[in-house]
C-alpha positions in Angstrom: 16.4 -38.1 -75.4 17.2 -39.1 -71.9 14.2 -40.0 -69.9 14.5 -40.8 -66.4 12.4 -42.1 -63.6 11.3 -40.0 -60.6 12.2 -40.8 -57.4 8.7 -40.8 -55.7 6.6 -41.5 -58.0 3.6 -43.5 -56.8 3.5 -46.5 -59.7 1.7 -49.5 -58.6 -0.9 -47.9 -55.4 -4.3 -47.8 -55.6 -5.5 -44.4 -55.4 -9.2 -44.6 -53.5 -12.4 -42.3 -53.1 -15.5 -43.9 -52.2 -16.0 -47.0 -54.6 -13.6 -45.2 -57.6 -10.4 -46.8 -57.8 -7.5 -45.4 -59.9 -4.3 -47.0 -60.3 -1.6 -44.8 -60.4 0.1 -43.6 -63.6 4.0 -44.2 -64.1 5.4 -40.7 -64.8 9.0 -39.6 -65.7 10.4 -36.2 -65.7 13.5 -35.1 -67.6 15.6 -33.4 -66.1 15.2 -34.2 -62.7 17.8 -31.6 -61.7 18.0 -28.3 -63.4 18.6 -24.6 -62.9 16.4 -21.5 -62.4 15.4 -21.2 -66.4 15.4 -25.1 -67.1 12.4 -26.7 -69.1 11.2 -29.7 -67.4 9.0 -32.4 -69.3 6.6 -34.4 -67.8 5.7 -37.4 -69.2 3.5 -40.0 -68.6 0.7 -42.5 -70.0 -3.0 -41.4 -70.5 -4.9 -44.5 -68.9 -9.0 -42.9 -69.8 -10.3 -41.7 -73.1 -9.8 -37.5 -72.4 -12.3 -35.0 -73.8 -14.0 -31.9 -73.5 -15.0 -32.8 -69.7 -12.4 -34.9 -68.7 -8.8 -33.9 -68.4 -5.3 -34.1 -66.3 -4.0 -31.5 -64.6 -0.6 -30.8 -64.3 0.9 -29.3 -61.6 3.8 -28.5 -59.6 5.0 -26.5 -56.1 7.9 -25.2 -54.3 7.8 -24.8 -50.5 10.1 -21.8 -51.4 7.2 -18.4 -52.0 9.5 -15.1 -53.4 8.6 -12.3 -55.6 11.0 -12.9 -58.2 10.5 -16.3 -58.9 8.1 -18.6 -60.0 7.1 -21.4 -57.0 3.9 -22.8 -58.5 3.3 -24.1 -62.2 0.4 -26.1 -64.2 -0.6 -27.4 -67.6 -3.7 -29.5 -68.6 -3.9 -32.4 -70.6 -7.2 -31.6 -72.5 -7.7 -34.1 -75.8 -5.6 -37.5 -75.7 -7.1 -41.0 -76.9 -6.9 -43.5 -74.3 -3.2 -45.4 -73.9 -1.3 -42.6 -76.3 1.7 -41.1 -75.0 1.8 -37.4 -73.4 4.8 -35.1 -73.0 3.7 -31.6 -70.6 6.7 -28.8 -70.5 6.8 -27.1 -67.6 8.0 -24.0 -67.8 8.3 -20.8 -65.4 6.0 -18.4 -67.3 5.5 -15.4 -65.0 8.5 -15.1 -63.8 10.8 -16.8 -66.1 12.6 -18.2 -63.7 12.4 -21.2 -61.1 13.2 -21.0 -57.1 15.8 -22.9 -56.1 14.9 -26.1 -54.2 12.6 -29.1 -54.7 9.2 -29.0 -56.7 6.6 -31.4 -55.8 4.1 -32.4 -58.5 0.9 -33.9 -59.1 -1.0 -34.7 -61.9 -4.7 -35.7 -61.3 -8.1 -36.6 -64.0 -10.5 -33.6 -63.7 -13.7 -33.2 -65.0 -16.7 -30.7 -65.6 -20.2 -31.6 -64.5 -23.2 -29.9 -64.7 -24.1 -28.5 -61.4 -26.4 -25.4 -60.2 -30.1 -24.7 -58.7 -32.8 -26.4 -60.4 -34.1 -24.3 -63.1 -31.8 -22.9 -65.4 -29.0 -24.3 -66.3 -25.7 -22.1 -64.8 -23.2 -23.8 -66.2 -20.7 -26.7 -65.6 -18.6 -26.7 -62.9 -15.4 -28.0 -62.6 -14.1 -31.0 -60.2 -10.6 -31.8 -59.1 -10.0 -35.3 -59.6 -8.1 -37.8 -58.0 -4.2 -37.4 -57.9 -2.8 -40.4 -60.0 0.5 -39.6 -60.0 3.7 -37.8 -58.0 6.8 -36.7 -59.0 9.8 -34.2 -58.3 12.2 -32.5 -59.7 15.2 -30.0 -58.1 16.2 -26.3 -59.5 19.9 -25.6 -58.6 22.0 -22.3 -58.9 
């Protein structure tokens, strides 16, 4: 298997908000360039024990918005011990096919917390995390 590095990727910053640090995740992508029905894998390092309520969060967007196509994607990372490999396949699932153009992606650590009024408890809610990661990839004709 051919695995190659993404141009943009952001390896080696510091990701900051408030007094959390996260250092951001080395990520590859394969292919980078592909057409409308190509599978792209995503993979990447898991740097923090995931559970139950902590996960990453795949995702990935097109500047190009048509009916017949699909310009946004996601996947999550939910169970992965901490420093084990992970592969994510993007795929277009609604649509079954990509737009043509350049996808921008993120992956960032979410997590549920408990959250509501006091009294009784109304459930977790659900935080988007820091983005530790950026990649692209291309869908040509």
């Amino acid at each position: 298997m051919h695995r190659l590095v993404v141009a943009g990727v952001t390896a080696g910053i510091l990701v900051a908000t408030s007094a959390i640090a996260v250092a951001a995740l080395p990520v590859t992508v394969a292919p980078n360039h592909g057409s409308p029905t190509t599978k792209f894998r995503v993979d990447f390092d898991v740097d923090k024990q995931l559970s139950g309520d902590r996960w990453y969060t795949v995702e990935v967007v097109s500047a190009v918005t048509r009916n017949d196509c699909e310009h946004q994607e996601s996947a999550a990372v939910s169970y992965a011990p901490k420093g084990s490999h992970v592969a994510v396949v993007l795929r277009p699932v609604d649509k079954f096919r990509w737009c043509e153009g350049v996808y921008r992606g993120t992956i960032h650590l979410d997590r549920r917390i408990g959250c509501g009024n006091p009294g009784p408890y109304l459930g977790p809610c659900c935080v988007k995390g820091l983005t530790v990661a950026r990649f692209t990839f291309t869908v040509k004709p």
